[in-house]
N, C-alpha and C positions, 0 to 999 in steps of 0.2 A: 456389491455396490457398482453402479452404472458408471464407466468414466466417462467424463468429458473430455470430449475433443475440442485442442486447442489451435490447430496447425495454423486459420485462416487468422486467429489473434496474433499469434508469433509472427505471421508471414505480414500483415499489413504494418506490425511495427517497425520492422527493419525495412520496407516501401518508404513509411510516412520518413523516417531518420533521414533516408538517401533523400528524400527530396525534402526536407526542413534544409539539411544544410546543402545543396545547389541551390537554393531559392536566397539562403543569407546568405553564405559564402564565409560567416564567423559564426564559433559561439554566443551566445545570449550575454548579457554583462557581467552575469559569476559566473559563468562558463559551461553553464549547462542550457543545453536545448531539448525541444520536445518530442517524446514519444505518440504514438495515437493507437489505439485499437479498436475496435469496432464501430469504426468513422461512421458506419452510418447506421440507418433507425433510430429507431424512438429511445430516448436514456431511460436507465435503470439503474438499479443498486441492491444488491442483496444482502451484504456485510451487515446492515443496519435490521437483522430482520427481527419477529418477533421470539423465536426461540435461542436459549443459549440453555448451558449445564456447564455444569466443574468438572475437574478432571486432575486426578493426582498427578504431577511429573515424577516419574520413572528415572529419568536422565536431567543432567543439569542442562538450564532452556538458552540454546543457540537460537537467535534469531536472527530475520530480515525483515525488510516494510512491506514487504510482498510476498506472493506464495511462488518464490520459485529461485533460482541460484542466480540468476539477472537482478534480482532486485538489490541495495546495498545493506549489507550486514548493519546491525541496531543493537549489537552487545550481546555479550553471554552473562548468565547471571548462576551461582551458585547457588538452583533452589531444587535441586531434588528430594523429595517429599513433600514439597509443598502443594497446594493447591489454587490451580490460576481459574478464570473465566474463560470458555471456550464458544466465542462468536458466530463463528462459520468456516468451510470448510473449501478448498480448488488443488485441484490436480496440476500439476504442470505438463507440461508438452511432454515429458519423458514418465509419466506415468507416477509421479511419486505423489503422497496426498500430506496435501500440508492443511494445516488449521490457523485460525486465528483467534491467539489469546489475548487475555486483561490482566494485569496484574498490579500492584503495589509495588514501588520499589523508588527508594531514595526520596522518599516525601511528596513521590505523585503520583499518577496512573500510568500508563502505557500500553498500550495494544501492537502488536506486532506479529508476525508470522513464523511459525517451526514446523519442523516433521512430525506427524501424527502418532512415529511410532515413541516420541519420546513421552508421551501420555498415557496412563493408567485408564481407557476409555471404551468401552464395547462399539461393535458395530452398528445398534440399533441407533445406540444415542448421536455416532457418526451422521446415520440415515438422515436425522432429525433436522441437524441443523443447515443451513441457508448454504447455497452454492455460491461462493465470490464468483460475478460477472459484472462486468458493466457494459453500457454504450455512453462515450464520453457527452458530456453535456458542449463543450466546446474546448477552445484555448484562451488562454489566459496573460494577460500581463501583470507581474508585480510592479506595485506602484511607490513606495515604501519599503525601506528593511525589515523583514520580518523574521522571525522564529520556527522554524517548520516542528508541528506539534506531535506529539504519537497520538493523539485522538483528537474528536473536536468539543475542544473546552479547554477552558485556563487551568483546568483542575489537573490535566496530562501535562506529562514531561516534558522540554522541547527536546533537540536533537544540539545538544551542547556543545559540538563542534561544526555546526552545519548553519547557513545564514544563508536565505535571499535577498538581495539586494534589486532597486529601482531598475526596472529594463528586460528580469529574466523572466522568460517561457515556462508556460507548464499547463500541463494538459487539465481540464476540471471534471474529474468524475462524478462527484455529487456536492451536495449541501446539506449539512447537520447541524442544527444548532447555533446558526454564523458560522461556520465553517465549514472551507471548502476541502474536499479528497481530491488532492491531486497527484500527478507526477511528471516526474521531469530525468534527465540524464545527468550523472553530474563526470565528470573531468573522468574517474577512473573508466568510464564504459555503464557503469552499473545505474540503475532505476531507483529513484527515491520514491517511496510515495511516503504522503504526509499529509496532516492537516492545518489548514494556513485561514486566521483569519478572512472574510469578503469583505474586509477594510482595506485588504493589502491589496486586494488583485483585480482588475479591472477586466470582464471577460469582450473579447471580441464581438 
């Protein structure tokens, strides 16, 4: 399997950070400000593509909102032997392959990201599925309190300890559904991506 090279993604988002905040000189109103990666060209989205497949977990499913140890942790869940929906699939800067699964849990959906190895999955079916990339659509203002969702739709989880409020920053990777992919940094250091109503957000 081909890796992708991430360096000029990692390297523009630690650019874009140092200059969101010389430019504020504060955090956002909840206290998170914006990440950016591939500031420029044309946007795209692959998460959303047309193939996926199942895949037994092997190990019980640690996850993040993102494919990579920057992004913020979204639970661990006691499901080994179960069987999740597998999305799509990005490499992080250090060469690990992470996936993006769906699954049922606590009376909603949720989508979120783990290491590849804890999946019961062949390489071919790896091969198949959709490379996570984007080029951002723009930044964002929340307008409203809002929910940050694990998919886009009422039907997914929100993020039950986590809230944007009126004023904060977040980058807009795509649009599904009325909802937008975005992200943002919150307080610890770490990446939230999530899906937020385009009721809530107002794009630049």
């Amino acid at each position: 399997m081909k890796k992708m090279t991430n360096w000029k993604r990692w390297m523009s988002l630690a650019l874009a950070l140092a200059l969101c905040l010389m430019s504020s000189g504060a955090l956002a109103a909840g206290g998170w400000s914006v990440p950016s990666k591939n500031s420029g060209g044309s946007s795209g989205y692959s998460s959303s593509g047309s193939y996926s497949t199942t895949a037994e977990l092997i190990d019980d499913l640690a996850t993040r909102s993102g494919p990579s140890t920057e992004y913020s942790g979204c639970g661990s869940y006691k499901m080994k032997g179960q069987t999740v929906t597998v999305l799509s699939r990005a490499f992080d800067k250090g060469g690990v392959l992470w996936v993006e699964v769906e699954f049922s849990y606590g009376g909603g959906y949720r989508r979120a990201w783990t290491g590849a190895k804890r999946l019961n999955i062949s390489s071919s079916k790896l091969e198949k599925l959709p490379e996570d990339y984007f080029y951002a659509l723009g930044n964002g203002t929340i307008t409203a309190t809002a929910a940050p969702r694990f998919g886009p739709g009422s039907f997914y989880s929100t993020y039950g300890d986590r809230n944007f409020y009126r004023g904060d920053r977040v980058v807009v990777i795509a649009e599904v559904n009325g909802y937008y992919l975005t992200e943002c940094y919150q307080n610890d250091g770490s990446i939230l991506r999530s899906w937020v109503s385009t009721s809530n957000i107002q794009l630049d």
